[in-house]
PALOGU-821925 format. One line per 10 residues: number of its first residue (from 1); for each residue x, y, z of C-alpha. Coordinates in nm, 4 decimals. Example, Ala and Ser with C-alpha at 12.3 -4.5 7.8 and 13.67 -1.06 7.14 Angstrom:
BEGIN
1> 1.2300:-0.4500:0.7800 | 1.3670:-0.1060:0.7140 $
END
This chain:
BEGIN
1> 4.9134:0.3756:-4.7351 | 5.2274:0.3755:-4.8991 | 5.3962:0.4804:-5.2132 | 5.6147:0.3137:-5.5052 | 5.9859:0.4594:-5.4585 | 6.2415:0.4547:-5.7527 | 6.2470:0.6568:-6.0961 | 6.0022:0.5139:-6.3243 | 6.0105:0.8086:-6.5592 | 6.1024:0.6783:-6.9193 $
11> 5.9989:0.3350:-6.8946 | 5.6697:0.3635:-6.7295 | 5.5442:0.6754:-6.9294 | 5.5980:0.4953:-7.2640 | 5.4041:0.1694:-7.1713 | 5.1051:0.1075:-7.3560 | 5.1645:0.3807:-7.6172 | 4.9996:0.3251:-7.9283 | 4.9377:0.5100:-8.2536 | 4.5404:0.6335:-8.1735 $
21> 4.5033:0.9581:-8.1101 | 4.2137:1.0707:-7.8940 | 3.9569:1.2258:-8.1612 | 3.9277:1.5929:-8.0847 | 3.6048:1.7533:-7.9143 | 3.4650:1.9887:-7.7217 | 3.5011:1.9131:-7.3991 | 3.9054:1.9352:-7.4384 | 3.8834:2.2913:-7.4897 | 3.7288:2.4360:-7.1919 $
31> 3.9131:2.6413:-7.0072 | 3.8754:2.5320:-6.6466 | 4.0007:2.2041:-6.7713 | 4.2879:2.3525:-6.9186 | 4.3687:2.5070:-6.5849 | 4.3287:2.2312:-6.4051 | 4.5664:2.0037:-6.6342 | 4.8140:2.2617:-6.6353 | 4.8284:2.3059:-6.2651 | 4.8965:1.9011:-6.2498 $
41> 5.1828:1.8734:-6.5039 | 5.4697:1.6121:-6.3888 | 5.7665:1.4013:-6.5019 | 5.5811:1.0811:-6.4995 | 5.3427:1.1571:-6.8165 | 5.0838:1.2901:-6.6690 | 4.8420:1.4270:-6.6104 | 4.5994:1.1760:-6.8809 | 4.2448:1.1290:-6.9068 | 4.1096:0.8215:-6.8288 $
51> 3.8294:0.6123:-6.8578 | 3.4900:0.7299:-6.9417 | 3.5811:1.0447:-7.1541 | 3.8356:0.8445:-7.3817 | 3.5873:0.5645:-7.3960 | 3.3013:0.7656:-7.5326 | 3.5452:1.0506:-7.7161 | 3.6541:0.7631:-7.9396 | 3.3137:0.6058:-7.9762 | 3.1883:0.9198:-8.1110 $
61> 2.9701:0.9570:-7.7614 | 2.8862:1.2860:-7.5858 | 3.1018:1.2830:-7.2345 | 2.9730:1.4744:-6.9492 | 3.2324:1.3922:-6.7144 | 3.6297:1.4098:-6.7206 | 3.8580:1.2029:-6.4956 | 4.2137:1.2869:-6.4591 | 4.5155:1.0651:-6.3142 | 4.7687:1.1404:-6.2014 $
71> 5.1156:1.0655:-6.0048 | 5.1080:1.3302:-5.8185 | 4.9934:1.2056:-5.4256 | 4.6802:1.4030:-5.3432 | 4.8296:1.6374:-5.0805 | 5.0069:1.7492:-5.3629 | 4.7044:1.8288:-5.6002 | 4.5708:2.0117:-5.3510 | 4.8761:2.2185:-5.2985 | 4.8656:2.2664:-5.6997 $
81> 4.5028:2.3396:-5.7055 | 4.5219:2.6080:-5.4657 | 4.8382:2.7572:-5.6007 | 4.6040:2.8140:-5.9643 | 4.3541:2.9550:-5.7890 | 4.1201:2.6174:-5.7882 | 3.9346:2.5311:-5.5262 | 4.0229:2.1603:-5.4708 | 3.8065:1.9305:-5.2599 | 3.9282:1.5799:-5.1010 $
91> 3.6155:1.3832:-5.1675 | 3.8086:1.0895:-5.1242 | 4.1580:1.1386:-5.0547 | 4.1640:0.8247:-4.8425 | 4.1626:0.6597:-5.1867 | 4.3552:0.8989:-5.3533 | 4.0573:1.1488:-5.5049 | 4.0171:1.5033:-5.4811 | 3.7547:1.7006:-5.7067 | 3.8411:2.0296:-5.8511 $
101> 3.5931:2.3036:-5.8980 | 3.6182:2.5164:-6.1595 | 3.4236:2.7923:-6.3401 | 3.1139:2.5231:-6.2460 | 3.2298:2.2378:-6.3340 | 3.4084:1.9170:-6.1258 | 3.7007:1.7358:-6.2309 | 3.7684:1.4332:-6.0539 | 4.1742:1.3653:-5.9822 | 4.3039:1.0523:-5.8803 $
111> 4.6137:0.9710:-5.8016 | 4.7894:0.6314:-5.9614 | 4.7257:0.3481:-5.7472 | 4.7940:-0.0183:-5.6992 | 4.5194:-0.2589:-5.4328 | 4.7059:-0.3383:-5.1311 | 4.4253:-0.5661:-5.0226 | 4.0185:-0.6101:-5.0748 | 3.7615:-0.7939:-4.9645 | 3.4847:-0.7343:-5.2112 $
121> 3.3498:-0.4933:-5.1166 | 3.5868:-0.1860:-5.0566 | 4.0097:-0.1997:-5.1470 | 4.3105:-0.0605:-4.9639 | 4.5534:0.0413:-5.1489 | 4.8830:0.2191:-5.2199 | 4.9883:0.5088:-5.4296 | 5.2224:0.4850:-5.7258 | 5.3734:0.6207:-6.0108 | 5.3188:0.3101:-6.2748 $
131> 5.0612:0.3762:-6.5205 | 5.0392:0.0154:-6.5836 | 4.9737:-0.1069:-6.2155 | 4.6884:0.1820:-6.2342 | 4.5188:0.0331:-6.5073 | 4.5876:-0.3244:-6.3981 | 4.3234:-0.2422:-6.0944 | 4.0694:-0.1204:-6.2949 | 3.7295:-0.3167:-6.4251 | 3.7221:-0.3672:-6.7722 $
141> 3.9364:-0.3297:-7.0617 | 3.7763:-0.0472:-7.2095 | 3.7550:0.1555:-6.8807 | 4.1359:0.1361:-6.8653 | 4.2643:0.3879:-7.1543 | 4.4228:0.6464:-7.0685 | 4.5090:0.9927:-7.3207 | 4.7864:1.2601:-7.3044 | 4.5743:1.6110:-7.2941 | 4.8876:1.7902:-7.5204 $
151> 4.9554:1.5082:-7.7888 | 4.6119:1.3330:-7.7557 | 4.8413:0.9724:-7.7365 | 4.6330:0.7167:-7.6434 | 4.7541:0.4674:-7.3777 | 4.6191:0.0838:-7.3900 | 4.8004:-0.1747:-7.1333 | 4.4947:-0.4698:-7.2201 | 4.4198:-0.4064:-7.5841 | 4.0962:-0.2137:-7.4585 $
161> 4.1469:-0.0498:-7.7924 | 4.0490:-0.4210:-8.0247 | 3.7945:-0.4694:-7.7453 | 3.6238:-0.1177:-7.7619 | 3.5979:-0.1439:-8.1582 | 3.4436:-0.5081:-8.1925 | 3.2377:-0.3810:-7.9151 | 3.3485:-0.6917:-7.6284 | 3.3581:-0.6653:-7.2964 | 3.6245:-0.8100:-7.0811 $
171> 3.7732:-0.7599:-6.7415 | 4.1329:-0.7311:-6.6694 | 4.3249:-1.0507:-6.6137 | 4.1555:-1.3313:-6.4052 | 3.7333:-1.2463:-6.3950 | 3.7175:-1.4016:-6.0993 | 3.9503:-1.1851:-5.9519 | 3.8008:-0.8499:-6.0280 | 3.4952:-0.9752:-5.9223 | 3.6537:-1.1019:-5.5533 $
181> 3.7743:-0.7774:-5.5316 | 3.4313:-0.6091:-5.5494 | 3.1238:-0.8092:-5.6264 | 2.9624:-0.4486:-5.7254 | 3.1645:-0.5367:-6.0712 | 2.9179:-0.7618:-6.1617 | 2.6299:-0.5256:-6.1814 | 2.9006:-0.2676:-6.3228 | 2.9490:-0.5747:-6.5837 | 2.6146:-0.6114:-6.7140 $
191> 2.5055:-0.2283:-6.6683 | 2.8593:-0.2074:-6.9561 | 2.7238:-0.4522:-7.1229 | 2.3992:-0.2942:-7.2008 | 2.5433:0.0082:-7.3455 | 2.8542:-0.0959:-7.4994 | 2.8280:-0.4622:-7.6049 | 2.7445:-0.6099:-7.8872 | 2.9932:-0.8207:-8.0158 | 3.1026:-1.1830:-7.8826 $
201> 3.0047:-1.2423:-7.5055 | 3.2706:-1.2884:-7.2957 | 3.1867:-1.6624:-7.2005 | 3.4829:-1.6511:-6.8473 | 3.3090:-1.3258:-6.7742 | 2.9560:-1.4578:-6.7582 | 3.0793:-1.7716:-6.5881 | 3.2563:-1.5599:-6.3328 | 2.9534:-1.3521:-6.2467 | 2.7462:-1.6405:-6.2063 $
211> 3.0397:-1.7853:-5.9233 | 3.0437:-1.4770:-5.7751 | 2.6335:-1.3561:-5.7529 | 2.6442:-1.4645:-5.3722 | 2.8688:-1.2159:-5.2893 | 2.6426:-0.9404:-5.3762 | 2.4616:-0.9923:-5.0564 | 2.7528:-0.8613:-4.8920 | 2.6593:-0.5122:-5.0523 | 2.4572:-0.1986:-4.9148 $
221> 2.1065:-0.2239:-5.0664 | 2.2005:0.1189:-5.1675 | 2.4951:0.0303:-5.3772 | 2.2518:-0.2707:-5.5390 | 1.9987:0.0058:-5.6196 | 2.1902:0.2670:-5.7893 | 2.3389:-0.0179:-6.0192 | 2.0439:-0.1492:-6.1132 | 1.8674:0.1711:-6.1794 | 2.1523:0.2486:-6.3844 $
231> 2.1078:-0.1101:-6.6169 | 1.6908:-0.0306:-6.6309 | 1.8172:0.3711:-6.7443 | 2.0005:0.2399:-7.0427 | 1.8268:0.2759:-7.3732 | 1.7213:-0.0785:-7.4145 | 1.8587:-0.3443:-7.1088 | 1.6831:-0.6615:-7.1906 | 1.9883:-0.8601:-7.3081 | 2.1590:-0.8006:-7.0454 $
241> 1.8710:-0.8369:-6.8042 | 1.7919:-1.1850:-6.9572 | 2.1690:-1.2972:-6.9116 | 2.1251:-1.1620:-6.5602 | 1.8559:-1.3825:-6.4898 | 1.9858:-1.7136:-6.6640 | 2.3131:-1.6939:-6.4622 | 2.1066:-1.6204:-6.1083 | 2.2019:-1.2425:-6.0853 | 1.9012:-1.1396:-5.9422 $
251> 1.8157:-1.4276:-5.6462 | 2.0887:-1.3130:-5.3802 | 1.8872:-0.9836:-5.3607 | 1.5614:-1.0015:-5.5670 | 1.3777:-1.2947:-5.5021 | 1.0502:-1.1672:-5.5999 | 1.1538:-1.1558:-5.9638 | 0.8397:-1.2001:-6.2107 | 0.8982:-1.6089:-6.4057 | 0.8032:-1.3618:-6.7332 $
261> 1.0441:-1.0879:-6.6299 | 1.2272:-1.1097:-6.9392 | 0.9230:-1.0991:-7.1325 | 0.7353:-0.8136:-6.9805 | 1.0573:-0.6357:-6.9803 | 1.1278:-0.6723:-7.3703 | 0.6987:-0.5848:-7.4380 | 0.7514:-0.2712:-7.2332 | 1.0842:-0.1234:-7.4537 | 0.9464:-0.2199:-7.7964 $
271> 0.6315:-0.0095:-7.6122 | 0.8632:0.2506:-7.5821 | 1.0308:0.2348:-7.9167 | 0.7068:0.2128:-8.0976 | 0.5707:0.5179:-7.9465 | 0.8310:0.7295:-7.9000 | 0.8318:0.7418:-7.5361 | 1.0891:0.8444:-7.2919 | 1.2365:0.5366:-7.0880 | 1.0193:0.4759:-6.8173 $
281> 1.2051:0.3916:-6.5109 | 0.9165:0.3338:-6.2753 | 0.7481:0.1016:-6.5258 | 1.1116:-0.1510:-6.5536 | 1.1120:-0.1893:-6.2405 | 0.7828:-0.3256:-6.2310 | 0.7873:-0.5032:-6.5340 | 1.0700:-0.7159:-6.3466 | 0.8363:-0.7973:-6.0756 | 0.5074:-0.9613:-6.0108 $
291> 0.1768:-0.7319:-5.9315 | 0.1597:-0.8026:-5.5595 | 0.1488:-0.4508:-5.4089 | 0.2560:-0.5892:-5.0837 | 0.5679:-0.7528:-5.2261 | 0.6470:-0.4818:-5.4590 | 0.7045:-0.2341:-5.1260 | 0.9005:-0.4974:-4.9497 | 1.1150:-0.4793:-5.2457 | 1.1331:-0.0938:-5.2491 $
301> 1.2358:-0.0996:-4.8428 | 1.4833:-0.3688:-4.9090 | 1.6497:-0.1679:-5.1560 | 1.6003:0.1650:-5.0046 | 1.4231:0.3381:-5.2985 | 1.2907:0.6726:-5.2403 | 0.9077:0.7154:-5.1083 | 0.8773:0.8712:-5.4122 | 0.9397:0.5652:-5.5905 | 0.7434:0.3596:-5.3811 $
311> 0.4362:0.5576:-5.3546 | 0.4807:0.5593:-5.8018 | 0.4731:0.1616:-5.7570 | 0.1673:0.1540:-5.5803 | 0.0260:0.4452:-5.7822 | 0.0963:0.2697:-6.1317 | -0.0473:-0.0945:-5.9724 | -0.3467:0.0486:-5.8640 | -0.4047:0.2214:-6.1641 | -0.5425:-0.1851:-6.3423 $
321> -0.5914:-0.1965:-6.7039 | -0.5971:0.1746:-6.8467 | -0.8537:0.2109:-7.1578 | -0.9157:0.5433:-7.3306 | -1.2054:0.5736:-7.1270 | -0.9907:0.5691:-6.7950 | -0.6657:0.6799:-6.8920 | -0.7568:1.0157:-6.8055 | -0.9021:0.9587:-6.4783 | -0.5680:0.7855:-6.3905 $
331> -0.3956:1.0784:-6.4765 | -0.6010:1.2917:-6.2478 | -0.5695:1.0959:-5.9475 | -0.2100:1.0157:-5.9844 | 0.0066:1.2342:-6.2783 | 0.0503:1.1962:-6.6529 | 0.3720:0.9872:-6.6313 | 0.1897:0.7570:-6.4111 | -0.1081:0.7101:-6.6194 | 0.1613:0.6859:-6.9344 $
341> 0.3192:0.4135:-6.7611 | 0.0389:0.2193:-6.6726 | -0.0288:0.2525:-7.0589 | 0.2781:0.1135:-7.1705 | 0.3030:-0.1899:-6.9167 | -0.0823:-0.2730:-6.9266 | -0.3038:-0.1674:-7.1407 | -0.3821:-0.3958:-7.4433 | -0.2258:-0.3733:-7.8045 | -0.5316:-0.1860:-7.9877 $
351> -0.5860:0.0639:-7.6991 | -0.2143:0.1725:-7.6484 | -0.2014:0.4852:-7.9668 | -0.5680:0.6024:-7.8005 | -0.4523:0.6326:-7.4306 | -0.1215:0.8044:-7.5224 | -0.3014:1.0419:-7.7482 | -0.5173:1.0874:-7.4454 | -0.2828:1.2125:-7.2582 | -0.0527:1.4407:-7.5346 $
361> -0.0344:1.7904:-7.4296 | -0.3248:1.7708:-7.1907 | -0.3287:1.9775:-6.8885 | -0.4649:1.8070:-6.5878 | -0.7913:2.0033:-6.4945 | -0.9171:2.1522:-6.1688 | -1.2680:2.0793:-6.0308 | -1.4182:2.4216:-5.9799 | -1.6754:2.3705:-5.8319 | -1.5793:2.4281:-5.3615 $
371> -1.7736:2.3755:-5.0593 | -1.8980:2.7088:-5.0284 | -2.1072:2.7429:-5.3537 | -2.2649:2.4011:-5.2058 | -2.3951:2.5950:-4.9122 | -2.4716:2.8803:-5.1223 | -2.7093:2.6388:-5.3284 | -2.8732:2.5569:-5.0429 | -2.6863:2.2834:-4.9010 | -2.6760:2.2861:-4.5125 $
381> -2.2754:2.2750:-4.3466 | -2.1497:1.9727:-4.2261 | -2.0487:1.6520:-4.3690 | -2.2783:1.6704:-4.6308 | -2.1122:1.8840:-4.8326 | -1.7638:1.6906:-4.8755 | -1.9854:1.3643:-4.9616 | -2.2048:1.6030:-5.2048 | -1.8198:1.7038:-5.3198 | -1.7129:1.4275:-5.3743 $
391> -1.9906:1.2437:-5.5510 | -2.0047:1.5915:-5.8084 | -1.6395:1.4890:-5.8947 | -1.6993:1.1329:-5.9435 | -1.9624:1.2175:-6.1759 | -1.7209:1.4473:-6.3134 | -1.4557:1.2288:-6.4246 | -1.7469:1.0148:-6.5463 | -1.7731:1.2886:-6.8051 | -1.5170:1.3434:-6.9571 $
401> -1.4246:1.6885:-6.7152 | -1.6739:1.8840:-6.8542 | -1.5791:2.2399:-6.8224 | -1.6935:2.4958:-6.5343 | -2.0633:2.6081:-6.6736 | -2.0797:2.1690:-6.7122 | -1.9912:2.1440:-6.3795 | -2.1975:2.3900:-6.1972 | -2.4969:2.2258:-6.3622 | -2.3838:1.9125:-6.2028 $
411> -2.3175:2.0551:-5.8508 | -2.7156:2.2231:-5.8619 | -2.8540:1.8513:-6.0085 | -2.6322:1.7118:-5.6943 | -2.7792:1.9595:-5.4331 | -3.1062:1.9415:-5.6159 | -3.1068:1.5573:-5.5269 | -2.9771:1.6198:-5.1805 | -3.2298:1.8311:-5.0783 | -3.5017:1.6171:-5.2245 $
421> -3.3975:1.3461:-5.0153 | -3.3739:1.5466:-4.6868 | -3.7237:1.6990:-4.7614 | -3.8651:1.3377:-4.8250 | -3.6935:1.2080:-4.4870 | -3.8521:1.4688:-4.2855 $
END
């Protein structure tokens, strides 16, 4: 990979200056960062922020993580890093990144790059010292500002600034483009969408995503997954999943999308909303697709979700139409958030409140009733005593889960009976 030659100093650090400073908060003041930014100091206006902490710092959003550029070439962050006393790891110094660790916390450098060539799915590309031709690779408008740590200058090269405030998203030059260069971008696109829009669609952008949905199938599932968790995360998706699904997102990679996806989608977050509940990951997912356990798992494989995940979809299928009768029981043969999820994407309108207040601040319970006090009642060893078990803690959840002196008079009716019939058989 190669690197711009030729002093860019002056002219290339004053691009894109504008008159907004970066609001001030408390992230800029820890002192790890401080380190770290000091350690990277150069002629070419850097080191800057960019990206996600100057997007959310100036939307008033809480940032959890800080990338730097920079013009240094990585070999030489590392040499900087190590000279400060930071430990710097090359996470992916192929592409010009290297993480620095600091009093527990990970700052991710990159250095200033322009694409060389891509192919949609990954980019080769060359280092440089332009701030512009950085910026000019990037996604989106409002993922390309860029802030001086000392003055707090923000830098704007696509008028991400008038796009960030009337709350429109926009890629960088030709839509198309971006997307050719990675078809990931369209996910990216609607995942932004969903937390930032809000203001006038882009109308090219949406066209562009539709021309370019094929290409996702070029993608690792894994890649696919991680995106589209991130969209179904997001506080409320359903515009964006119901723009997804008019322009054919979802059919290079989801065929088994529900026809009332949208729908079951929007029920289940006004679900949430209503009753306070957290966002129910599990439970999007499902209300995307139709109630074919079989189909649902293919999905799962296909995208490489966690067994967790899978075993959850099967869990919160099996689990029918909860009432407050059986909310509980679902509970205790799966786990509350199961049960709470089959609440919010099943159960009927009048018998949501119930089966929610079912399930506040209640401990699952423990049968305590074993094997041994079985035999101790009289019950002869063998298989006898699991079925005898079993059929005490079906009667059980019948009840309500009575509490221990409830269920011992169950297990001695249950032996009782047993016996009875053994006596009659003989």
């Amino acid at each position: 990979m190669g690197r711009d030659s030729g002093d860019h100093r002056q002219s290339r650090a004053a691009a894109g200056m504008t008159s907004v400073r970066l609001p001030d908060a408390e992230w800029q003041h820890n002192d790890g960062l401080k380190r770290v930014l000091a350690a990277l100091d150069d002629v070419y206006g850097g080191p800057r922020y960019v990206g996600g902490a100057v997007r959310d710092t100036l939307l008033g959003l809480p940032v959890s993580d800080v990338d730097i550029a920079t013009a240094l070439l990585p070999d030489e962050v590392i040499n900087r890093l190590d000279t400060a006393g930071i430990k710097a790891i090359p996470t992916g110094i192929e592409h010009g990144t290297v993480t620095a660790a600091v009093d527990g916390k990970n700052y991710e450098i990159t250095t200033l790059r322009r694409d060389v060539a891509t192919d949609g799915r990954r980019a080769t590309v060359a280092f440089a010292t332009d701030w512009q031709e950085d910026a000019a690779r990037r996604d989106f408008t409002i993922n390309a500002l860029y802030a001086a740590p000392k003055s707090g200058e923000v830098f704007d090269y696509f008028e991400g600034l008038s796009d960030l405030e009337a709350r429109r998203l926009r890629f960088i030059g030709d839509a198309n483009q971006r997307i050719a260069e990675d078809f990931l971008r369209i996910l990216r696109y609607f995942r932004f969408l969903a937390r930032y829009g809000g203001g006038q669609i882009d109308a090219d952008a949406i066209r562009a995503c539709a021309v370019g949905a094929h290409g996702l199938t070029a993608l690792s599932r894994e890649r696919i997954a991680q995106e589209l968790t991130r969209i179904l995360g997001l506080k409320n998706p359903v515009a964006s999943i119901e723009l997804m699904i008019a322009n054919g997102i979802f059919t290079p990679f989801l065929p088994e999308l529900s026809k009332s996806a949208a729908d079951d989608l929007l029920h289940l977050v006004e679900r949430e909303v209503q009753y306070a509940q957290p966002v129910a990951l599990a439970a999007r997912f499902l209300a995307l697709l139709t109630d074919d356990i079989v189909a649902v798992d293919k999905v799962a494989a296909r995208l490489k979700l966690s067994n967790k995940m899978r075993e959850g979809f099967a869990q919160r299928l099996r689990a029918g139409v909860p009432t407050p009768f059986t909310v509980r029981a679902i509970a205790y043969r799966a786990d509350i958030d199961t049960a709470r999820d089959a609440v919010l994407l099943y159960a009927v309108d009048a018998d949501v409140p119930e089966c929610l207040a079912q399930l506040e601040q209640w401990d699952i319970p423990t049968l305590s009733i074993k094997g041994g006090e079985l035999i101790n009642m009289g019950l002869p060893p063998g298989p006898l005593v699991a079925k005898t078990l079993q059929a005490i803690e079906a009667a059980w959840i019948e009840e309500g889960f009575p509490d221990a002196a409830r269920q011992r008079e169950m297990a001695e009716q249950a032996v009782n009976a047993v016996l009875a019939d053994l006596n009659q058989s003989n």
